[in-house]
Backbone and ligand atoms as CSV (ligand in chain L), in Angstrom:
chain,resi,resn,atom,element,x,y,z
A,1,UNK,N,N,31.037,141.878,-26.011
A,1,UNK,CA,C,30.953,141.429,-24.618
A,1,UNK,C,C,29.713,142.023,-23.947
A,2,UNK,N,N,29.080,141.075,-23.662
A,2,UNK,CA,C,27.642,141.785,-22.654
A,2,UNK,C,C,27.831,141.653,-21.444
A,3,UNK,N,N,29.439,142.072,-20.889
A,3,UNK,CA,C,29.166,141.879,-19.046
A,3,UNK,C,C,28.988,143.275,-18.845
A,4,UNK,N,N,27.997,143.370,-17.876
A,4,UNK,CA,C,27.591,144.468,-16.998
A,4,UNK,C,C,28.605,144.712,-15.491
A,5,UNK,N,N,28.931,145.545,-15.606
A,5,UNK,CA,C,29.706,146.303,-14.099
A,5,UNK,C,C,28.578,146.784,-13.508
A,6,UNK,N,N,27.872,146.204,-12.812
A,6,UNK,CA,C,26.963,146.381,-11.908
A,6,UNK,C,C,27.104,146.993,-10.723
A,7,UNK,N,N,28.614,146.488,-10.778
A,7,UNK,CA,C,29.203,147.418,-9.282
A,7,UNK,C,C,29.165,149.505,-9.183
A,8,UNK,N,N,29.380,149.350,-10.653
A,8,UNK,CA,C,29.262,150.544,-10.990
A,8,UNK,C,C,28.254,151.906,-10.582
A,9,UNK,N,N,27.409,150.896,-10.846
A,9,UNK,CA,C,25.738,151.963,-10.685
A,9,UNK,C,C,26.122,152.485,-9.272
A,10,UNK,N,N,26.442,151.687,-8.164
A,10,UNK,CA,C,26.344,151.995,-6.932
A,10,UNK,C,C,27.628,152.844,-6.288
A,11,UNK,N,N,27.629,154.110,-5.654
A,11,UNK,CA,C,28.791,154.612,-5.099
A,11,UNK,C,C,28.878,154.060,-3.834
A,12,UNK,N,N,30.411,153.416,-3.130
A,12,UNK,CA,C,30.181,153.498,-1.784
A,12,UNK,C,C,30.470,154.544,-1.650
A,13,UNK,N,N,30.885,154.761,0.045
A,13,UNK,CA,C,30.899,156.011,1.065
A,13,UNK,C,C,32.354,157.224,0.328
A,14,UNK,N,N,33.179,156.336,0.366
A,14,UNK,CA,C,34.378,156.883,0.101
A,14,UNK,C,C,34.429,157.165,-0.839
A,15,UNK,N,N,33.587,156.504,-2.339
A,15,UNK,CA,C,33.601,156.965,-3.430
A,15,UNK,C,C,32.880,159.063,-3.364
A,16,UNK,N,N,31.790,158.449,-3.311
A,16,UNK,CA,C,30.687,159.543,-2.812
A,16,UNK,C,C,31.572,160.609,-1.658
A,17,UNK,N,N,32.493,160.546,-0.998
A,17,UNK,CA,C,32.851,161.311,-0.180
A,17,UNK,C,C,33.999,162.373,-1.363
A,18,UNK,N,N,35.207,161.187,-2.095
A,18,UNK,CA,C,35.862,162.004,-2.693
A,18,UNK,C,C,34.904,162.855,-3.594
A,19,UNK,N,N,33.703,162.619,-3.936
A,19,UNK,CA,C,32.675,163.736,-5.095
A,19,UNK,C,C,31.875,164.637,-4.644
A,20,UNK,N,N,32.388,164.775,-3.631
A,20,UNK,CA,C,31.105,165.922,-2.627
A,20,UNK,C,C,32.003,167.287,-3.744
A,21,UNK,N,N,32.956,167.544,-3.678
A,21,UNK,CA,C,34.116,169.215,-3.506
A,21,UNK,C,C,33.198,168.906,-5.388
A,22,UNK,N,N,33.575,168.244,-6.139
A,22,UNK,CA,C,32.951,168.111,-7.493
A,22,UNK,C,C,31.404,168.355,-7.789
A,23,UNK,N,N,30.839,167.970,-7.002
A,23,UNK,CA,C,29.732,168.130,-6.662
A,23,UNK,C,C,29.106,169.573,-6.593
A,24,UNK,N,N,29.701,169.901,-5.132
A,24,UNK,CA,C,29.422,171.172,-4.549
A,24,UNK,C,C,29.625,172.291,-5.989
A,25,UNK,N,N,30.904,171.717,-7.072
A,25,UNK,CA,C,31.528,173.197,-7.899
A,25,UNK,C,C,30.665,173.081,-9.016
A,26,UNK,N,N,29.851,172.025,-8.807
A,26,UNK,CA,C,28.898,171.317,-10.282
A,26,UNK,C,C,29.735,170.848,-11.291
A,27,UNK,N,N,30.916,170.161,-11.099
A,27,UNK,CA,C,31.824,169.690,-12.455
A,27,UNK,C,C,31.656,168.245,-12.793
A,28,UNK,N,N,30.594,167.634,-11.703
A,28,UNK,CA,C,30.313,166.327,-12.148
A,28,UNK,C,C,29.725,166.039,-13.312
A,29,UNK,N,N,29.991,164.787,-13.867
A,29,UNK,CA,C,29.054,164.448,-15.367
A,29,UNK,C,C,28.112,164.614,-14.742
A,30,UNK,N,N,26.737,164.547,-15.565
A,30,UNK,CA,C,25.190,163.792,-15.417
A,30,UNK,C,C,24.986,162.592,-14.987
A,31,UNK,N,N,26.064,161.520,-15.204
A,31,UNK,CA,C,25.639,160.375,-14.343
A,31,UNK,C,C,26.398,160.277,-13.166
A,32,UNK,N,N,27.313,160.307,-12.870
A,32,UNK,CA,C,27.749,160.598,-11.846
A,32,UNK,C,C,27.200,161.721,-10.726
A,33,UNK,N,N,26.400,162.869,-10.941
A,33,UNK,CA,C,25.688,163.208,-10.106
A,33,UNK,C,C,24.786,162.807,-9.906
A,34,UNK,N,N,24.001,161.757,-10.778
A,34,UNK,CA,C,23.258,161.068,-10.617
A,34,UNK,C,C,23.130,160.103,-9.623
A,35,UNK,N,N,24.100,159.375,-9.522
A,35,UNK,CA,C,24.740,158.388,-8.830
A,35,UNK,C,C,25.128,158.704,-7.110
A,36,UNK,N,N,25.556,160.004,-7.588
A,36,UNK,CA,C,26.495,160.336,-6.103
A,36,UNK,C,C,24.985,161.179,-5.529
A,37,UNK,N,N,23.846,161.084,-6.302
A,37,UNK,CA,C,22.343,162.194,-5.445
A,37,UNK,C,C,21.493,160.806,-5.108
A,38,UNK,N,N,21.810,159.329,-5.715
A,38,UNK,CA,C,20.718,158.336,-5.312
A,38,UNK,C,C,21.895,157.399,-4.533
A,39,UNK,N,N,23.179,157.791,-4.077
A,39,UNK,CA,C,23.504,157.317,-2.288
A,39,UNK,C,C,23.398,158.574,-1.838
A,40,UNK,N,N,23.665,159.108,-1.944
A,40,UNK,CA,C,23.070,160.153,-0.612
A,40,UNK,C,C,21.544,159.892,-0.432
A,41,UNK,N,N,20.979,159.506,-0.992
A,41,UNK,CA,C,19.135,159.338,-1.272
A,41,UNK,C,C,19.156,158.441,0.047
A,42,UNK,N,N,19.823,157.348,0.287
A,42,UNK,CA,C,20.279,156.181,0.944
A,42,UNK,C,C,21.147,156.044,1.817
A,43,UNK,N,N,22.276,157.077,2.214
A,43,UNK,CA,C,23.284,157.145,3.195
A,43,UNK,C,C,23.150,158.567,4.108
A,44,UNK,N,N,22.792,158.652,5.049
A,44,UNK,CA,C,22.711,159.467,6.050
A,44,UNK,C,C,24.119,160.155,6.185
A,45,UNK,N,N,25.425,159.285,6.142
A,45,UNK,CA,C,26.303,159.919,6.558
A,45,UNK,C,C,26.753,160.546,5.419
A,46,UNK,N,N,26.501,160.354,4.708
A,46,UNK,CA,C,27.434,161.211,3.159
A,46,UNK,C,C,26.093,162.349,2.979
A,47,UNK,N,N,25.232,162.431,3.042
A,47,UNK,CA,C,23.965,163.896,3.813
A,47,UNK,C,C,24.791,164.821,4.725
A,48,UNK,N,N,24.570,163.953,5.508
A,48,UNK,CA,C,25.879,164.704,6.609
A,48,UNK,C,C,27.048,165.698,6.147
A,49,UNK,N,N,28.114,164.631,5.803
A,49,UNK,CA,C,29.205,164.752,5.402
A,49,UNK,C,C,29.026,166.099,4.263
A,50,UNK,N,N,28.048,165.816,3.970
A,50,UNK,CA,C,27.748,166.991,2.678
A,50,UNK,C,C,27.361,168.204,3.058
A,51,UNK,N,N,26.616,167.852,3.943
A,51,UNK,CA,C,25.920,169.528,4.778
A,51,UNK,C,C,27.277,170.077,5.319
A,52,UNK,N,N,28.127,169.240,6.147
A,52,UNK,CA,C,29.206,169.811,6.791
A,52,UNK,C,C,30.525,170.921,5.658
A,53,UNK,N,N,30.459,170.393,4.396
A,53,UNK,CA,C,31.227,170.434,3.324
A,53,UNK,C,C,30.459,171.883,2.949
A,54,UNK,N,N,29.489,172.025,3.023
A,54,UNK,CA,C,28.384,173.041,2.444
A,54,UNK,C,C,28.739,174.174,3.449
A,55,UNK,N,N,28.777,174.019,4.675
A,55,UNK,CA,C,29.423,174.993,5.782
A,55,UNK,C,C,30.520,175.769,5.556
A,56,UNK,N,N,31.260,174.316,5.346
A,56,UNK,CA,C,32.700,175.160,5.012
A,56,UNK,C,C,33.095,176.250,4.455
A,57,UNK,N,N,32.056,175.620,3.171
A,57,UNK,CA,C,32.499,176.394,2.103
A,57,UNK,C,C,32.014,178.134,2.367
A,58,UNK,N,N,30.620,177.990,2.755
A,58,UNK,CA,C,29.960,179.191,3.209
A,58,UNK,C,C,31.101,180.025,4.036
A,59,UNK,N,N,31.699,179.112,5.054
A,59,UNK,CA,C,32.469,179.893,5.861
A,59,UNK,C,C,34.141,180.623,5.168
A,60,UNK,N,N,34.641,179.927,4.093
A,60,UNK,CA,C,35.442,180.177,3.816
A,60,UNK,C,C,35.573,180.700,2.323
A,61,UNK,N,N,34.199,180.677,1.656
A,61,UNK,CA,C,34.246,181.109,0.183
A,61,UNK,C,C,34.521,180.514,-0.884
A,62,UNK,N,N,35.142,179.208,-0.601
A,62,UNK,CA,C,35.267,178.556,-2.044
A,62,UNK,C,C,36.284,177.178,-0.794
A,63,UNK,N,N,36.261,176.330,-2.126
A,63,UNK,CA,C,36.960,175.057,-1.460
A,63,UNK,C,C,37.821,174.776,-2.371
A,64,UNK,N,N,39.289,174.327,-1.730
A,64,UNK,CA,C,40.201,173.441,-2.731
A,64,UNK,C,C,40.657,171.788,-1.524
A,65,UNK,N,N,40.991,170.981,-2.629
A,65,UNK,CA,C,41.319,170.195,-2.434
A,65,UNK,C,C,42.207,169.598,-1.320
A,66,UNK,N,N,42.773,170.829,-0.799
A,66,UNK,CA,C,43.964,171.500,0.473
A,66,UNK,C,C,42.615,171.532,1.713
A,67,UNK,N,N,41.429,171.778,1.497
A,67,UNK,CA,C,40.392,171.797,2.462
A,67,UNK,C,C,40.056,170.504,3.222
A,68,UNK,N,N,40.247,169.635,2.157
A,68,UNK,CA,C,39.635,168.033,2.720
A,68,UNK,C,C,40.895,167.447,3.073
A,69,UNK,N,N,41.190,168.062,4.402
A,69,UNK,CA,C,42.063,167.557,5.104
A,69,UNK,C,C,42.134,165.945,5.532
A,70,UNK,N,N,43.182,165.726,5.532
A,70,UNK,CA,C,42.964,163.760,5.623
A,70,UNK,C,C,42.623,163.687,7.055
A,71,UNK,N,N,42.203,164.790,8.165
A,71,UNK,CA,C,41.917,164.579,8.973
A,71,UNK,C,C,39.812,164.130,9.162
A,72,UNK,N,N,39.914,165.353,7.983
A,72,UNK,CA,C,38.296,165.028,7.664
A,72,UNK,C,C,37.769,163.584,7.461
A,73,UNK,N,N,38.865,163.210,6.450
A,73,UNK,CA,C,38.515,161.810,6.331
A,73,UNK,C,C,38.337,160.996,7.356
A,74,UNK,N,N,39.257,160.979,7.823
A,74,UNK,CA,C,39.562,160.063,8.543
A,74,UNK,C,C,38.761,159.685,9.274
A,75,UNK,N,N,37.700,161.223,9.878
A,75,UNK,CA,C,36.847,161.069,10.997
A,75,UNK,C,C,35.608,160.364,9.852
A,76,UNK,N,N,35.396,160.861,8.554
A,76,UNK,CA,C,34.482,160.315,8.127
A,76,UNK,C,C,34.583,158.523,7.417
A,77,UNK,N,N,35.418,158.414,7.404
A,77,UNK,CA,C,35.677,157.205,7.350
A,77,UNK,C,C,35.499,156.026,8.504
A,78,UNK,N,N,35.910,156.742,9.687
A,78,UNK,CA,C,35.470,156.053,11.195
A,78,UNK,C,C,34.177,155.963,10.759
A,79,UNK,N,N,33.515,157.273,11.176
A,79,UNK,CA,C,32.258,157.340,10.982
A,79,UNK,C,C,31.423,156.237,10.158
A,80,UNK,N,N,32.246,155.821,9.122
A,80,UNK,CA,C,31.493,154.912,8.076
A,80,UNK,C,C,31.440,153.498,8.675
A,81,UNK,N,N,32.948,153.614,9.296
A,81,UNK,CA,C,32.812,151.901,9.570
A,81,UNK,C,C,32.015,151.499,10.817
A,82,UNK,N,N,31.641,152.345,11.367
A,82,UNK,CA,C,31.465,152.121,12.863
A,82,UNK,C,C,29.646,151.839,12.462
A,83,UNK,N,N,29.210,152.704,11.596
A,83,UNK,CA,C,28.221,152.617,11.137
A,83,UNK,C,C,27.539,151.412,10.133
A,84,UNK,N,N,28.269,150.626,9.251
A,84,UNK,CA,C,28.324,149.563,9.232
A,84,UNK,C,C,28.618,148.179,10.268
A,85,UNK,N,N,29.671,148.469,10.855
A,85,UNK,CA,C,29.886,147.603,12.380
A,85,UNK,C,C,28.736,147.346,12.983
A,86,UNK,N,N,27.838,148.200,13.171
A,86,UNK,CA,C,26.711,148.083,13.767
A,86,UNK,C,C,25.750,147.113,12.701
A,87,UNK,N,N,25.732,147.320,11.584
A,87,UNK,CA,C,24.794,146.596,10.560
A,87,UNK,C,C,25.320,145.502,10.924
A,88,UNK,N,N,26.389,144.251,10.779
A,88,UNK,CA,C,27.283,143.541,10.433
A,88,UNK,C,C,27.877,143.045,11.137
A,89,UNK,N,N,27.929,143.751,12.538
A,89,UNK,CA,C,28.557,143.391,13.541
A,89,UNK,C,C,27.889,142.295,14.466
A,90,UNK,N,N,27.250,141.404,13.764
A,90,UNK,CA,C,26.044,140.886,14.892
A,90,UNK,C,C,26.965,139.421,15.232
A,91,UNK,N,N,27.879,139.280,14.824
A,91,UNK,CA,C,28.653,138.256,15.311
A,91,UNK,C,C,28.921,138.211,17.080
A,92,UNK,N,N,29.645,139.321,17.515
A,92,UNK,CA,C,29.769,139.850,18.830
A,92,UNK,C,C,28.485,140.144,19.388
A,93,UNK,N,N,27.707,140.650,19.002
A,93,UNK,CA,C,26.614,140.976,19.900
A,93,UNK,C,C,25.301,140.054,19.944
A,94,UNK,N,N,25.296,138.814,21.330
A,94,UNK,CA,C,24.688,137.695,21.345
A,94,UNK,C,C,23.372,138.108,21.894
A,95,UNK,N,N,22.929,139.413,22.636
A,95,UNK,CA,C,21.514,139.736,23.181
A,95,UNK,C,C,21.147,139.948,22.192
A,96,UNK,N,N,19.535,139.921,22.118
A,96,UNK,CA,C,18.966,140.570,20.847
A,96,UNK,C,C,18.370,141.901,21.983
A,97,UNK,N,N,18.927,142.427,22.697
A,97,UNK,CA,C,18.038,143.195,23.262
A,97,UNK,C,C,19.450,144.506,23.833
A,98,UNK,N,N,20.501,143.760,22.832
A,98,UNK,CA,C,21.578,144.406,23.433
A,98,UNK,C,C,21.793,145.967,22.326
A,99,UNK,N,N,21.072,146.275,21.996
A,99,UNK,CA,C,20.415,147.987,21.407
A,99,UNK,C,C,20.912,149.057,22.095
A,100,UNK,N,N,21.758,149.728,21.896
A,100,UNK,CA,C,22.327,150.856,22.946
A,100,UNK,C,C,21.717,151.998,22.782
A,101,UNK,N,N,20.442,152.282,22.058
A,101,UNK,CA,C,19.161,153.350,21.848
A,101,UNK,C,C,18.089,152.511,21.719
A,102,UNK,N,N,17.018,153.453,21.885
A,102,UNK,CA,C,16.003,152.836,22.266
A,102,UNK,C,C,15.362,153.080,20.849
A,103,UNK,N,N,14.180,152.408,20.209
A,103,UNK,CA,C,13.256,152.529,19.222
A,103,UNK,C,C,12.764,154.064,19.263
A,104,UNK,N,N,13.187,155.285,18.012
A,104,UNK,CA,C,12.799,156.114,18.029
A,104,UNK,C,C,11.047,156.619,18.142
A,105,UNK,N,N,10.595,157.263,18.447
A,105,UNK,CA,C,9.148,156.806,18.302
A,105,UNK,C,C,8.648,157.394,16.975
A,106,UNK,N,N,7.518,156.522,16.828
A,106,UNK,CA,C,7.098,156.402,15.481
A,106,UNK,C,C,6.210,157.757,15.268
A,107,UNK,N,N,5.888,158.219,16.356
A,107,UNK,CA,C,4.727,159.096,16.074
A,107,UNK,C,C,5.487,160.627,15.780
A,108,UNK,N,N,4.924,161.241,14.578
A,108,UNK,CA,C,6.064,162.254,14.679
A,108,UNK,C,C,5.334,163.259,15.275
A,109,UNK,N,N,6.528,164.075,16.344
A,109,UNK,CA,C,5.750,165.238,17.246
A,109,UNK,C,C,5.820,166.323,16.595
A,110,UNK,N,N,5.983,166.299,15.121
A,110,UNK,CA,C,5.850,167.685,14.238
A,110,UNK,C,C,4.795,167.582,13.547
A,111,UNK,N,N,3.618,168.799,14.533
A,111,UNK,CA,C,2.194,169.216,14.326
A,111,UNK,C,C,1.870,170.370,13.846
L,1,ZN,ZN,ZN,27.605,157.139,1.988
């Protein structure tokens, strides 16, 4: 059989979220950290989500599975959709001028 799972290569959010604690302990395979370091390459919020995870741990010395409270999720999961909503969401939103931030500026003020 030559079908390719193409879906594969790519982690979404939630995938990539349950592999941060694996991550962080280094017990991931090689491709799978592979995988879960080129979406983060690409997702801001699982960066995030990761720095925050990186805190924790600092603050508390080690992480178990009892840490990633389903409250964490939950917020990071909002977080995800709301963040897509905006990609996707252009059904509801009929201004093209209806932008609730303004164009960051391009010029960077770090001299
Ligand atoms: Zn992500």
């Amino acid at each position: 059989m030559a079908l390719r799972l193409r879906l594969r290569r790519d982690l979404v959010c939630q995938q990539a979220v349950e592999l941060v604690t694996d991550y962080l302990e280094d017990t991931l395979s090689r491709g799978d950290r592979r995988r879960f370091e080129s979406h983060l390459a690409g997702c801001p919020h699982c960066t995030e989500y990761l720095a925050q995870m990186r805190v924790t741990i600092t603050l508390t010395g080690s992480i178990t599975p009892e840490d990633l409270t389903p409250v964490m999720r939950i917020e990071f999961i909002d977080l995800y959709r709301r963040f897509h909503a905006t990609e996707a969401g252009t059904e509801s939103a009929t201004g093209p001028d209806a932008g609730p931030w303004p164009e960051p500026d391009p010029q960077d003020p770090d001299t």
